[in-house]
VEXVO-930211 format. One line per field, with one value per residue (C-alpha): z, y negated, x negated; residue number from 1; residue in one letter. Coordinates in pm, whole numbers. Example, Ala and Ser with C-alpha at 12.3 -4.5 7.8 and 13.67 -1.06 7.14 Angstrom:
// residues 2
Z = c(780, 714)
Y = c(450, 106)
X = c(-1230, -1367)
tido = c(1, 2)
marvex = c(A, S)
// end
This chain:
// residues 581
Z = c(0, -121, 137, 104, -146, -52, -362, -407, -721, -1003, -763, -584, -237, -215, 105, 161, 414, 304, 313, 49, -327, -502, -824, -1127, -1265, -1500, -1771, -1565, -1821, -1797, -1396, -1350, -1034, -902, -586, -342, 7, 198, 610, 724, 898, 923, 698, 672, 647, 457, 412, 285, 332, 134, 151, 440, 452, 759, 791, 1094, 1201, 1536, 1431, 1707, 1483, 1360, 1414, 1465, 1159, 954, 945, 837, 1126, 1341, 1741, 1952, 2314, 2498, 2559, 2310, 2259, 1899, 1808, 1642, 1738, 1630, 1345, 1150, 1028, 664, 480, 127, -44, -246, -335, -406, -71, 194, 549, 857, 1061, 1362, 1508, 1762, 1967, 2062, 2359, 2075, 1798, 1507, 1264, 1045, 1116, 1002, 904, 1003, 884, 1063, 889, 1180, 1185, 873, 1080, 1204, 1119, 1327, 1319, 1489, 1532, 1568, 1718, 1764, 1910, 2222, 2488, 2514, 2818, 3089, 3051, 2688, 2621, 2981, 3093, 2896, 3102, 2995, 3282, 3183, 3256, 3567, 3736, 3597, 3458, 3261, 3069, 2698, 2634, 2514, 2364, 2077, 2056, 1889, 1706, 1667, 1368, 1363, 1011, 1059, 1290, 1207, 1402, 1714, 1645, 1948, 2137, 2240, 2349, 2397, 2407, 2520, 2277, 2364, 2710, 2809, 2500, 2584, 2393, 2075, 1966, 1662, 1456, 1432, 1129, 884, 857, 576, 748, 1038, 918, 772, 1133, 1305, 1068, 1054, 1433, 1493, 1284, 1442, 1819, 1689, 1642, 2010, 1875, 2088, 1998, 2178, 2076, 1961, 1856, 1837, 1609, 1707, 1646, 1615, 1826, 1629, 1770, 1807, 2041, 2217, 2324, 2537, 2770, 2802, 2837, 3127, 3303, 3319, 3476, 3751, 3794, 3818, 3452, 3169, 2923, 2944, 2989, 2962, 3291, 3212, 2822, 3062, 3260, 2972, 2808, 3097, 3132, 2784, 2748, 2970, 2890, 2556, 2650, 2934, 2689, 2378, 2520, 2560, 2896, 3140, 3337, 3700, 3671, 3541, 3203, 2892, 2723, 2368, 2159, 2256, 1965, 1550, 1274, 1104, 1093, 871, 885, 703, 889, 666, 806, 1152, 1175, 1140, 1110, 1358, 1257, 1537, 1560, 1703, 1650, 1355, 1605, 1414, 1590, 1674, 1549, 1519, 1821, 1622, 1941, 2143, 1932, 2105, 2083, 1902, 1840, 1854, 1618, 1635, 1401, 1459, 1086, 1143, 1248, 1255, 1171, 917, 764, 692, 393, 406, 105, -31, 131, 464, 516, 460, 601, 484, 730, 614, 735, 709, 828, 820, 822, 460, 430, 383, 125, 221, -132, -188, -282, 45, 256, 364, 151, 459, 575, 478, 341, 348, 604, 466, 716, 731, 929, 1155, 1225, 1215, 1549, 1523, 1278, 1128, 916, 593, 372, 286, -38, -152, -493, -634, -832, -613, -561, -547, -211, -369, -354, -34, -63, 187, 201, 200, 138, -123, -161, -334, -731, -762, -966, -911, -813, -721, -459, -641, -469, -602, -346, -340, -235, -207, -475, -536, -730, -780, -775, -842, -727, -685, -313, -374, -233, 71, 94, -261, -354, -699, -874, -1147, -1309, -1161, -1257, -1170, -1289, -1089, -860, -813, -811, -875, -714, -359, -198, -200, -57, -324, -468, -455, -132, -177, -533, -461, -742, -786, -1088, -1324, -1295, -1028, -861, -671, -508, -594, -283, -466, -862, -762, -908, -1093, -1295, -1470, -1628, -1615, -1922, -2023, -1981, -1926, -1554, -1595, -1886, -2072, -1935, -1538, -1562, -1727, -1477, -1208, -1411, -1337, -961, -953, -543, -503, -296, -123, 188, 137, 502, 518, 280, 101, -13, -392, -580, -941, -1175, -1364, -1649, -1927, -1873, -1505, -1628, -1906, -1616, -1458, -1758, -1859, -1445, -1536, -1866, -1613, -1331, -1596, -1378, -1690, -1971, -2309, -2482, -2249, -2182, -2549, -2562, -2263, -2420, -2764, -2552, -2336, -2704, -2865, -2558, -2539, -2879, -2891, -2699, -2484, -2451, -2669, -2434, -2119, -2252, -2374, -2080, -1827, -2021, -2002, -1593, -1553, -1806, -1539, -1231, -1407, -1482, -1117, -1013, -1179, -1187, -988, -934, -884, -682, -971, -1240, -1025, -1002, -1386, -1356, -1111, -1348, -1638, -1386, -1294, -1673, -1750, -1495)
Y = c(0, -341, -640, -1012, -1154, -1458, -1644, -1729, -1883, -1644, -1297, -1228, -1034, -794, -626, -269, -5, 147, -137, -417, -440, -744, -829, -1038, -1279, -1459, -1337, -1340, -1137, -901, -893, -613, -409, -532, -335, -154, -85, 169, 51, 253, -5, -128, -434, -546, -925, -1088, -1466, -1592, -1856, -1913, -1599, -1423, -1248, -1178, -887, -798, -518, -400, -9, 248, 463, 153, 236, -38, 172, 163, 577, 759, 999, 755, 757, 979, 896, 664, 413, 445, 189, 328, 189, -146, -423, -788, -959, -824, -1077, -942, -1072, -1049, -1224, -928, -850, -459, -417, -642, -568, -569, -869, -914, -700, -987, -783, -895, -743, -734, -692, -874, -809, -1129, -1395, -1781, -1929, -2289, -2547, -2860, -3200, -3337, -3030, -2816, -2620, -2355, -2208, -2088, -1770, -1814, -1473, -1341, -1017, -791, -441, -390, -502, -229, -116, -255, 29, -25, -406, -562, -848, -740, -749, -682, -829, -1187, -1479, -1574, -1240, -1257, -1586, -1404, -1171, -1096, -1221, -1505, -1639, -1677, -1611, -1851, -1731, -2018, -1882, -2074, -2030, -2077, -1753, -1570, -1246, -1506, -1534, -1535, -1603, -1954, -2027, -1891, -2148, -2049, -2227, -2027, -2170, -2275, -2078, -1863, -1642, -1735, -1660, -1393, -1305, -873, -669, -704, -507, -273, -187, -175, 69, 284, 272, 346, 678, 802, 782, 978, 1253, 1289, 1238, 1532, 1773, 1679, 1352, 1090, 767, 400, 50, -187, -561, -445, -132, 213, 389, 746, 823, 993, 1334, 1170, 940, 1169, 1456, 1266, 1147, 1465, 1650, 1391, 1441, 1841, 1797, 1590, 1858, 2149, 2314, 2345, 2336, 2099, 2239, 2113, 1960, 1748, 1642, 1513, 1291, 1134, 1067, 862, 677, 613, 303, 168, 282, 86, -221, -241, -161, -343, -589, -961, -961, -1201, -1495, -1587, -1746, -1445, -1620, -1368, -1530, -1601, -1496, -1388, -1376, -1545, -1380, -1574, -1978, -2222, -2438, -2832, -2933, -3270, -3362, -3210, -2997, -2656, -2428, -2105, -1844, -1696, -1421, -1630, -1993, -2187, -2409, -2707, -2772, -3052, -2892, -3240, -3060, -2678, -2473, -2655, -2669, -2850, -2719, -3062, -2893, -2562, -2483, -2152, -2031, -1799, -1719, -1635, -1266, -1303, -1599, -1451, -1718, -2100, -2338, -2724, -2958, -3135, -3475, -3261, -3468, -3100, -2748, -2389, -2116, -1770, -1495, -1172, -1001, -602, -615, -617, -269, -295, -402, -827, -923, -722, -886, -828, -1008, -1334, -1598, -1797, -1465, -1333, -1664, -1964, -2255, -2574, -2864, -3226, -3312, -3625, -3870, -3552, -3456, -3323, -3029, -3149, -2870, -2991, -2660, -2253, -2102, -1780, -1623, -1622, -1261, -967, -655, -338, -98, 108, -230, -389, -762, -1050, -1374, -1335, -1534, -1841, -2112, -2458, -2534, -2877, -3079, -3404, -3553, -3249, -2988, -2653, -2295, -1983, -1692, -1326, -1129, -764, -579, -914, -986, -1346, -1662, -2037, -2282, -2646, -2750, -3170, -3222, -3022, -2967, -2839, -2625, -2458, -2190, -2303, -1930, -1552, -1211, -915, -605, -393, -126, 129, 423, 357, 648, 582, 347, 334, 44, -150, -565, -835, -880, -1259, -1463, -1714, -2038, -2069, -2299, -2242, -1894, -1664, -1404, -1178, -871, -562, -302, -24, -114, -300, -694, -879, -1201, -1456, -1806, -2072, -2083, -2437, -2464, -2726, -2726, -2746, -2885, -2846, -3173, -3085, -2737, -2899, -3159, -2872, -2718, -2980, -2920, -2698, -2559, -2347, -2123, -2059, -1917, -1977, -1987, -2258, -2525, -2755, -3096, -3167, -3473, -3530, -3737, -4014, -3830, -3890, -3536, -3650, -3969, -3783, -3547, -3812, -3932, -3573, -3584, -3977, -3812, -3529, -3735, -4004, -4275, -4494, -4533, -4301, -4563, -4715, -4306, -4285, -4671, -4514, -4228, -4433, -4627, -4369, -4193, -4487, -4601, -4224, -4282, -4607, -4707, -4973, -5288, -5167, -4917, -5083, -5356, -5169, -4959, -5268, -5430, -5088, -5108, -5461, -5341, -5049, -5264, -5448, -5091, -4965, -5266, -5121, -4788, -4517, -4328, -4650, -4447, -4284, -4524, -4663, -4389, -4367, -4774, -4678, -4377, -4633, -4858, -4591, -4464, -4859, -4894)
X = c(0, -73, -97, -218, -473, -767, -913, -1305, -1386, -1331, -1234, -938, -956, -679, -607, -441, -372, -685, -922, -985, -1048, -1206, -1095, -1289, -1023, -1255, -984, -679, -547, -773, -864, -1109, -1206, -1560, -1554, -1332, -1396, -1283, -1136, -858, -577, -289, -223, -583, -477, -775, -943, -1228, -1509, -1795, -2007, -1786, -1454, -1240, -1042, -727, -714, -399, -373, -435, -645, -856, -1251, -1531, -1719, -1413, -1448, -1109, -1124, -921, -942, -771, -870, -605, -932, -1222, -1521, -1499, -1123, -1106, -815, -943, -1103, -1373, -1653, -1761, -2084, -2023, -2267, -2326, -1946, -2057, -2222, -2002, -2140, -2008, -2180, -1912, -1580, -1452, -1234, -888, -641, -357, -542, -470, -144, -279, -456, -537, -867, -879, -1128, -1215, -1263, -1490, -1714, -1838, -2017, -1804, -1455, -1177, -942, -574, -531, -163, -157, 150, 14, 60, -210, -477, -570, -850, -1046, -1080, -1102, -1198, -998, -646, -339, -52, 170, 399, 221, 429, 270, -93, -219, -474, -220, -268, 110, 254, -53, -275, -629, -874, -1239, -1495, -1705, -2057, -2151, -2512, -2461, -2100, -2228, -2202, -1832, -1663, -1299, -1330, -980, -614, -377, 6, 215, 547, 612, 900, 1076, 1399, 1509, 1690, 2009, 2053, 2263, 2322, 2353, 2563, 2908, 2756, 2452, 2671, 2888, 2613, 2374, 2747, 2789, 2474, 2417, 2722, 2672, 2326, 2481, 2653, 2351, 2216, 2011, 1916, 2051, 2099, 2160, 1893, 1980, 2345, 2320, 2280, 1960, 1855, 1529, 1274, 1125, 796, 923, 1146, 918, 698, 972, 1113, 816, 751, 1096, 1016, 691, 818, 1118, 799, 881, 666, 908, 1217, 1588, 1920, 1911, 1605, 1758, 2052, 1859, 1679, 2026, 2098, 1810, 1694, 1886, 1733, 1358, 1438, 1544, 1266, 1028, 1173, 1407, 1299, 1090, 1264, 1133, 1102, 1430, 1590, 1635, 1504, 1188, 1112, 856, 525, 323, 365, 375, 215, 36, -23, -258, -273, -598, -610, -287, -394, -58, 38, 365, 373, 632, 708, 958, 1268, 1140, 957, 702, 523, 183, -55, -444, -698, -831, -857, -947, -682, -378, -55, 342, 464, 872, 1021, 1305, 1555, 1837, 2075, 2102, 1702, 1613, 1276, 1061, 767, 546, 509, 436, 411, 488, 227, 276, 320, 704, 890, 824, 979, 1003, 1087, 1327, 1165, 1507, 1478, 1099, 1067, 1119, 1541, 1769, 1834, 1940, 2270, 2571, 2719, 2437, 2502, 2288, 2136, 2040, 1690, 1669, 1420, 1492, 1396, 1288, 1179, 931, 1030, 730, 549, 675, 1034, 1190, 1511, 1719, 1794, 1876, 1865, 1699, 1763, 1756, 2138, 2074, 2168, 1924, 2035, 2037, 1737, 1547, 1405, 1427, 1377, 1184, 773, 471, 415, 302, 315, 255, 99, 321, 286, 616, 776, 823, 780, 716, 643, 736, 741, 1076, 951, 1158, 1341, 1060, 898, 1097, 1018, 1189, 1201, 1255, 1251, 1558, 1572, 1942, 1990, 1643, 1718, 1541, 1342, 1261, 1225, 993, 1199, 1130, 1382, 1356, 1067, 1309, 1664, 1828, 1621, 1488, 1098, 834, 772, 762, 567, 418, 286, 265, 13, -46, -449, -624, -354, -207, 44, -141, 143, -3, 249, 226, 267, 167, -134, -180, 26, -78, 158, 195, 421, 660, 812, 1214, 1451, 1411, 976, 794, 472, 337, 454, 277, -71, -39, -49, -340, -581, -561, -868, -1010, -1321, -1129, -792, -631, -267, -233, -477, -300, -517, -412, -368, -495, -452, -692, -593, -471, -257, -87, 27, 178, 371, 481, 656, 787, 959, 1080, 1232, 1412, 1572, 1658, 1792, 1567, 1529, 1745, 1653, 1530, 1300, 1183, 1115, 928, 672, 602, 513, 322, 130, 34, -116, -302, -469, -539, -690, -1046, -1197, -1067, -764, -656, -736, -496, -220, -210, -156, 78, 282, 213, 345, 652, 734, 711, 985, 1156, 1155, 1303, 1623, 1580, 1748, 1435, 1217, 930, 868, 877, 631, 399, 340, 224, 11, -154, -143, -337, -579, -613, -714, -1005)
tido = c(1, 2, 3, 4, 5, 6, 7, 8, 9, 10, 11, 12, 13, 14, 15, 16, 17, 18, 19, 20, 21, 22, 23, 24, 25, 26, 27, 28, 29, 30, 31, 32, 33, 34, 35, 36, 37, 38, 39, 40, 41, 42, 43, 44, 45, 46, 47, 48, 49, 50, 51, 52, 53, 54, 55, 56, 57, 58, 59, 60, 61, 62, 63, 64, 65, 66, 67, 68, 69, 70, 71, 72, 73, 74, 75, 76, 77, 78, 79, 80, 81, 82, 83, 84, 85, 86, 87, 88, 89, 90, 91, 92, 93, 94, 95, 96, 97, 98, 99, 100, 101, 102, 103, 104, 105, 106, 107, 108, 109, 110, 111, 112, 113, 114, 115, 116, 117, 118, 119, 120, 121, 122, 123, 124, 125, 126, 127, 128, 129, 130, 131, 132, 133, 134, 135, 136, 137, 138, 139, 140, 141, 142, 143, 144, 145, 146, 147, 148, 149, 150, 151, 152, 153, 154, 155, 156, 157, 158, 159, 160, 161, 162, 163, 164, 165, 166, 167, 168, 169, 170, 171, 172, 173, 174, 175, 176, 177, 178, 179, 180, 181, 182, 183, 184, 185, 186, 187, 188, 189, 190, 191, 192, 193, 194, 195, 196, 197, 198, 199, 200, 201, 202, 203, 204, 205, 206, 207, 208, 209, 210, 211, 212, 213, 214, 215, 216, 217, 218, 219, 220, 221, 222, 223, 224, 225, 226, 227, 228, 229, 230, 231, 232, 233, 234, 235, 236, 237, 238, 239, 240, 241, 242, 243, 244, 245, 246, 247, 248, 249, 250, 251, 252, 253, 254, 255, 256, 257, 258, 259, 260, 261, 262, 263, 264, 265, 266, 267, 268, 269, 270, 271, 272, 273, 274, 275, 276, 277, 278, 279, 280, 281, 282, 283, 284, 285, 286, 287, 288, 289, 290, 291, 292, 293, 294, 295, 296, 297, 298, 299, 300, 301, 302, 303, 304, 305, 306, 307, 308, 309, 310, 311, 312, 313, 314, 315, 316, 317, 318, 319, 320, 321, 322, 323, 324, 325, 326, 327, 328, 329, 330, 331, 332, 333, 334, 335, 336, 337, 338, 339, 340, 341, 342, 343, 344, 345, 346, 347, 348, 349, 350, 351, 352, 353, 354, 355, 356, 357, 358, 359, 360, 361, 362, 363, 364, 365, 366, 367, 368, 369, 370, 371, 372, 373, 374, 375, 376, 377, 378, 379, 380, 381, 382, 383, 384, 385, 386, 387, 388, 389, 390, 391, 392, 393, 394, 395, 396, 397, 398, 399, 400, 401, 402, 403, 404, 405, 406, 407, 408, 409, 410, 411, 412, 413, 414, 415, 416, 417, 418, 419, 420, 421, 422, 423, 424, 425, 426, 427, 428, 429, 430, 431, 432, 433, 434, 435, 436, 437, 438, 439, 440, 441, 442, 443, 444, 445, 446, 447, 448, 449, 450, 451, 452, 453, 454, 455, 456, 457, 458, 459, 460, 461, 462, 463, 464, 465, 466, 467, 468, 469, 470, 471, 472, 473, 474, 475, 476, 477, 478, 479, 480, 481, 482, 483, 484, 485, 486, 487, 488, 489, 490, 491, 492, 493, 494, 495, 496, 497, 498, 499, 500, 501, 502, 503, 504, 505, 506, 507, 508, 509, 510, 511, 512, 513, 514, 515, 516, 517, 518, 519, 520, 521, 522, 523, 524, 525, 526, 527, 528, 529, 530, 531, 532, 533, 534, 535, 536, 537, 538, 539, 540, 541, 542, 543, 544, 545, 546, 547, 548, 549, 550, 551, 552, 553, 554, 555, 556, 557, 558, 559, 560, 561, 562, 563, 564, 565, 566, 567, 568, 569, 570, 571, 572, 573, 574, 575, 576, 577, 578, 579, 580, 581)
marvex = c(X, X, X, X, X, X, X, X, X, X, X, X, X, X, X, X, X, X, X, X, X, X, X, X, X, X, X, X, X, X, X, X, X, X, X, X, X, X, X, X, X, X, X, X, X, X, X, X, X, X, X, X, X, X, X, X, X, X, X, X, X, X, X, X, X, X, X, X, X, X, X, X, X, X, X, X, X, X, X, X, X, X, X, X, X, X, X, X, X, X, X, X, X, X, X, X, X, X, X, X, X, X, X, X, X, X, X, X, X, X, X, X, X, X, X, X, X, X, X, X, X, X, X, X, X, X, X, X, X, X, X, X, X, X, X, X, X, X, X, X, X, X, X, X, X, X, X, X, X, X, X, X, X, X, X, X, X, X, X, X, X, X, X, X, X, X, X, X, X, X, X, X, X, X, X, X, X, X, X, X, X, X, X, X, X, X, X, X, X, X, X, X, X, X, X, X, X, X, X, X, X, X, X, X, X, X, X, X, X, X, X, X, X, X, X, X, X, X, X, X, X, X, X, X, X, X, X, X, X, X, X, X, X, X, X, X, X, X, X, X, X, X, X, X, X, X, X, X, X, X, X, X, X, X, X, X, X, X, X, X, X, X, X, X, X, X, X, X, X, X, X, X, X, X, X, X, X, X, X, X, X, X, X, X, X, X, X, X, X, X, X, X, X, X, X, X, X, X, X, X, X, X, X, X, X, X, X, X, X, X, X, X, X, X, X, X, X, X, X, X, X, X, X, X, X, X, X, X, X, X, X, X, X, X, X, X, X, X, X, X, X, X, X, X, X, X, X, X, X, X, X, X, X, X, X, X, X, X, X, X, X, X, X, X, X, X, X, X, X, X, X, X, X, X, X, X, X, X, X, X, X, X, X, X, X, X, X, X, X, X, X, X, X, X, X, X, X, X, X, X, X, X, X, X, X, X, X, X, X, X, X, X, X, X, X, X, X, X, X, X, X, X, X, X, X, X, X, X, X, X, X, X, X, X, X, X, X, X, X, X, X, X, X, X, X, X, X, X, X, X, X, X, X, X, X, X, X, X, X, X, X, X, X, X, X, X, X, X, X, X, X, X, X, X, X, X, X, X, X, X, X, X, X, X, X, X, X, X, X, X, X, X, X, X, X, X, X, X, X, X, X, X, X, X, X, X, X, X, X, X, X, X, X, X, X, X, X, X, X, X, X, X, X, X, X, X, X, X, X, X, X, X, X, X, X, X, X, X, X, X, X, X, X, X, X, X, X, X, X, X, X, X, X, X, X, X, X, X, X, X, X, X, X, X, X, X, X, X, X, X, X, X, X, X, X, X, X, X, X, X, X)
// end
């Protein structure tokens, strides 16, 4: 299974269960496979700076030599939880430089760069295992925070990577960011999946299965899961072998195993508690913000001081199952949380699911302090039940003027979409090429599609990587998607948003030119006059162009005073400004 990709220059970094391939996408229609490495684990979230790549690891069988034999002991210095610090200046012979060692390991983590010091990185890591034990990992406690001020809980763990030294990488901070939190409310599932749990747990009750109620459906206990606690129960009652007596007693008190060990852990004031770990974080360090997706709240987050990030607002939805992953807008004035509802491995897309479920939640960002809900997104098409589909990872197209994200959907395939105006996002095109199997359902989709110099890159979990390019339609033109084009970064970490700038280009002002024609800012003849103008000004030199270019400025400044859309009438005088310098 496929997970997510990092970007560095010309290769793409594509993590799986298995460990990590590195593609060559010097042809992006021809990527080929430079290297694959082989590091059993769960996920294997990747990023990448300069000459080193970092790697999460949370699974139980993870090894610090990234062997395939797994661990078995209950506490092992051989198992792996944490962040692995890769050397890969030689992409065919990557080597293991650090394994920074976390008490929850690390589902996926964020790499965060620092505009006041180049010297060092830092890794939010975002761990969701369960805390190891002391004997293991020294100093991991897995009491609440109320009992045991060092517990592992509620918390997130910060790396400081020096770069001069990345094998002295090291956890330099855990700031709690979920206090104060209660738990949200949800919503449950929905009256077909209902209906299906309700059916297929009775039939089982009916063959002697174990089943009990989690987040208001019933579920069917697995074997695995079972045994233990029964074998358990007989030992205490003196047999070696459990009866009927001893499946009795664990019918009555498996409820309640589950919701101790499941159910939302509850305060000193008796009040259940929110989350205690993201998903996921993203990172805008030029803006000094970041978006935490976490579980049952979207948190936006102070970070000009990286190692000591601050909770600026907290927001919850009850139309939100489980908060997944973040992406700002370019200007950093909107943020979109996603619902991964069902885990990503369920059908979300049917006709019968509610829209603003599984859905993306649009936000403004209020003096950069407060979350205000503006609007849902979610692809109009329905998927079939043989498909799993819900929102996943994307990230931003640079069009300048515009508000444009590309986003995988699992089996729902890839969908673009144009989120400008918060309240009314709209899809601008799709890729969906249907289910893996269409009489079962099977893990399968895009798992992230990623914009990076000029192309889609969407990781397919079970097909391997997908490349595409923009098409012009009515909805995106030629101009908007070259404009985009000339937005070049040496490399990318979605979760680690970079700002866009465009040159002074002829291309960008034409873009807002074709976005003037849609939004009908300026009348068609004057669109038609700018355009004449912007084409002989490219074509004419020196003093010539510099001319007719600022007499076409000083004719828009008398446009926008007019003009419906009068920010962006202004912003092509400003590029004819710029072009005439």
């Amino acid at each position: 299974m496929n997970s997510d990709v990092a970007f560095k220059g010309n290769y793409v970094i594509q993590g799986n269960f298995q460990g990590y391939s590195i593609w060559d996408v010097t042809d992006p229609s021809q990527p080929k496979l430079v290297h694959a490495e082989r590091c059993p684990e769960q996920q294997n979230d990747v990023s990448v700076y300069k000459n080193l790549l970092f790697l999460s690891g949370e699974s139980q069988n993870g090894r610090v030599d990234c062997g395939p034999q797994g661990v078995q002991a209950p506490a092992s210095p051989e198992r792996f939880r944490g962040v692995r610090v890769i050397d890969i200046s030689d992409l065919t012979k990557p080597r293991i430089v650090a394994n920074v060692q976390t008490c929850r390991g690390s589902h996926t983590h964020t790499l965060v760069t620092d505009p006041k010091d180049t010297s060092v990185v830092y890794i939010y890591v975002s761990g969701q295992a369960p805390v190891r034990p002391a004997e293991e990992l020294a100093g991991c406690s897995g009491a609440l925070p109320y009992q045991d001020t060092a517990s592992a809980r509620f918390r997130i763990d910060i790396i400081r990577v020096p770069l001069a030294h990345p094998e002295q990488a090291s956890i330099v901070s855990r700031p709690r960011i979920f206090e104060a939190l209660n738990a949200p409310p949800s919503h449950g599932p929905s009256s077909t999946d209902s209906a299906t749990a309700t059916h297929f747990a009775d039939s089982a009750s009916a063959t002697g299965a174990y089943v009990i109620k989690f987040q208001g459906s019933p579920i069917v206990l697995p074997p695995p899961f079972v045994q233990p606690l029964l074998d358990s129960i007989a030992k205490k009652n003196g047999r070696t072998a459990a009866n009927g007596a001893d499946s009795a007693a664990l019918r009555g008190a498996i409820q309640g195993i589950i919701d101790a060990e499941f159910g939302a852990p509850k305060g000193p004031t008796g009040q259940p508690m929110g989350p205690d770990q993201c998903h996921d974080i993203t990172v805008y360090p030029q803006m000094g913000l970041a978006g935490g997706a976490c579980a049952g709240y979207g948190l936006l987050l102070d970070i000009r001081d990286p190692a000591h990030p601050v909770r600026l607002a907290a927001a919850s939805d009850s139309n939100f199952a489980y908060w997944h992953s973040a992406t700002f807008s370019n200007d950093a004035t909107k943020v979109i949380f996603t619902d991964e509802w069902g885990g990503g491995v369920a059908p979300r897309c049917r006709a019968t699911d509610k829209p603003e479920w599984g859905a993306d939640a649009i936000f403004t960002l209020e003096n950069r302090r407060a979350l205000q809900f503006r609007g849902y997104y979610k692809p109009a098409a329905p998927q079939t039940s043989t498909e799993n589909c819900v929102a996943h990872n994307g990230n931003v197209i640079p069009v300048p003027g515009r508000d444009i994200m590309i986003q995988g959907w699992y089996q729902g395939g890839v969908s673009l979409f144009d989120f400008t105006d918060p309240a009314h996002p709209m899809e601008i095109a799709y890729f969906d090429r249907g289910p893996m199997d269409s009489t079962k359902l099977e893990m399968a989709g895009s798992w992230s599609a990623y914009w990076y110099n000029g192309y889609i890159y969407s990781t397919e979990i079970s097909r391997g990587l997908d490349v595409f390019e923009l098409q012009p339609s009515a909805l995106l033109s030629q101009n908007e998607i070259d404009a985009a084009k000339l937005v070049k970064v040496a490399y990318q970490n979605v979760q680690d948003q970079q700002r866009a700038t465009w040159p002074a280009s002829f291309v960008v002002a034409r873009a807002y030119v074709d976005q003037l024609e849609r939004s009908k800012g300026l009348p068609a003849d004057r669109i038609s006059a700018v355009r004449t103008s912007l084409t002989n000004a490219e074509r004419a030199s020196g003093a010539s162009r510099k001319n007719a270019l600022t007499a076409l400025a000083t004719q828009l400044d008398r446009d926008a005073a007019g003009s419906a859309d009068s920010k962006k009438v202004l912003a092509v005088a400003a590029v004819a400004r710029a072009l005439a310098r």
